[in-house]
C-alpha positions, 0 to 999 in steps of 0.5 A, spaced: 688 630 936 686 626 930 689 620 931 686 620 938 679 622 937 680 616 931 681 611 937 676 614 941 671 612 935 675 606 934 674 604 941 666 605 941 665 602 934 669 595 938 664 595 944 658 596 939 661 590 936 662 586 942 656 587 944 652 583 938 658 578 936 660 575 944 666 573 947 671 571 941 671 579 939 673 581 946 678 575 947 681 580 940 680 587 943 683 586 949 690 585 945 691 592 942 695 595 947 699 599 941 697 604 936 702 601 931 698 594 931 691 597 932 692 600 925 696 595 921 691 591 924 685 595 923 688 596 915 689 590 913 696 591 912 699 584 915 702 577 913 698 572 913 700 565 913 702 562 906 697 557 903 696 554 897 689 552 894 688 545 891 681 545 890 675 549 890 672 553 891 668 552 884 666 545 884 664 546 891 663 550 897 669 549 901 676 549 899 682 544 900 689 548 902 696 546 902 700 549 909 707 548 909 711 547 915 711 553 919 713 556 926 707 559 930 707 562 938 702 558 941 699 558 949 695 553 952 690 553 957 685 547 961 678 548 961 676 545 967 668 546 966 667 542 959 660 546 958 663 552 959 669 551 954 664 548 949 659 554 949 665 559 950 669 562 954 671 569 953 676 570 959 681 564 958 680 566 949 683 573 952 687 571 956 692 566 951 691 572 946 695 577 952 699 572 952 701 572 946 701 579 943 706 580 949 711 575 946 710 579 939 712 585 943 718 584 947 717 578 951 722 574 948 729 572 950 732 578 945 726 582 946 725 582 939 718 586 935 715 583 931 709 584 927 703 583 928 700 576 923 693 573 921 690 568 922 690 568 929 688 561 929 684 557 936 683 550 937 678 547 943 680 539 943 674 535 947 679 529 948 683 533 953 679 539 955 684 544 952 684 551 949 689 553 945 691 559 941 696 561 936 699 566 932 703 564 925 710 567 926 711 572 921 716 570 915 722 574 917 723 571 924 722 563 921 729 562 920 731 565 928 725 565 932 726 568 939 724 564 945 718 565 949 721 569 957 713 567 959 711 560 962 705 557 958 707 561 952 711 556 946 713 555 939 710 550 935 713 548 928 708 545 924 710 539 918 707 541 912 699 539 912 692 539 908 685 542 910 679 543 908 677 550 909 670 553 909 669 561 909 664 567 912 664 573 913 661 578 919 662 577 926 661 570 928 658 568 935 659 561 939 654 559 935 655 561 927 662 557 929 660 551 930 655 552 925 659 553 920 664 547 923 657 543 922 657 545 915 663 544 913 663 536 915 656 535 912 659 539 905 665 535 906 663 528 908 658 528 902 663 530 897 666 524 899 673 526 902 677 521 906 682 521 912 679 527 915 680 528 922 673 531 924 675 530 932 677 537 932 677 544 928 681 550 927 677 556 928 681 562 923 680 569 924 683 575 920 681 581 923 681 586 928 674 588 932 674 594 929 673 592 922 667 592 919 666 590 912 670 584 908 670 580 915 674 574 914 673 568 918 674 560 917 674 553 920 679 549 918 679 541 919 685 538 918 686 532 912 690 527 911 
């Protein structure tokens, strides 16, 4: 009876949230279709992706990472209305999201469990009108990864690579997004960084709609 009425407050909290912060959070929530990953979600108690931090964040606003080569599960999906994707599309955020929580939960060719990670990492690129989310695949299933059994869901081995990464807390809006993005390249471009690729950004987020305090949300720009 606890842990019920623990969801059920959960769940109010997550609609409050929802409300103030738009569609990115709902994209999330939409996901949480098990008690075991809503609470190791909602603890905090998952595998991040492995970075190391070359620079900052002392000297400067933002840091530079180094993220080796891993695998990560991604789905993809086309905007066919470009003003739409750039302002934000909830539905097609919650749809990729779906899909990839159903591979983390059986939809592979072992039928394989796997825990839920953090970052879940989405990327909008303008050049081909093109969403794209991923989760990282956690350590334990790197070496022998599981196939995807759903169309449009697949695995990407990323090379090792570096990025500049900006940091904030809250609950973001479509607009605290590319604020920050704006913010970080003016940051990095005025520090003098080369070799970055500002045609498009990762958007990173760590937690769970639910969680209110400590949030954790960054954009990544990937450097040369």
């Amino acid at each position: 009876m606890k842990t019920v009425t623990l969801l059920l407050a959960m769940t109010s909290l997550t609609r409050a949230a929802e409300t103030e912060s738009g569609g990115f959070l709902s994209s999330i929530s939409k996901g949480f279709g098990s008690v075991k990953s809503t609470f190791s979600y909602f603890t905090n108690g998952i595998e991040e992706a492995p970075y190391t931090v070359l620079a900052g964040p002392e000297d400067q606003s933002y840091e530079r990472r180094l993220y080796p080569a891993r695998k990560w599960v991604c789905a993809s999906k086309t905007s066919e209305n470009t003003i739409s994707a750039e302002s934000g599309d909830s539905d097609r955020r919650a749809g990729l999201f779906m899909r990839l929580y159903r591979y983390i939960t059986g939809s592979n060719d072992e039928r394989q469990s796997m825990e839920m990670t953090a970052p879940v990492s989405m990327v909008w690129r303008p050049q081909t009108a093109k969403y794209t989310m991923c989760f990282y695949v956690n350590e334990a299933h790197q070496a022998t990864t599981p196939q995807p059994s759903e169309e449009g869901v697949y695995l990407e081995e990323r090379p090792e690579f570096t990025a500049i990464v900006s940091r904030e807390g809250g609950f973001m809006s479509e607009e605290d997004w590319q604020a920050l993005a704006m913010k970080l390249k003016e940051d990095a471009t005025k520090n003098g960084e080369t070799g970055v690729d500002y045609s498009f950004y990762y958007r990173a987020g760590y937690d769970a709609p639910m969680k209110f305090w400590n949030r954790r949300n960054e954009v990544w720009y990937v450097q040369a």
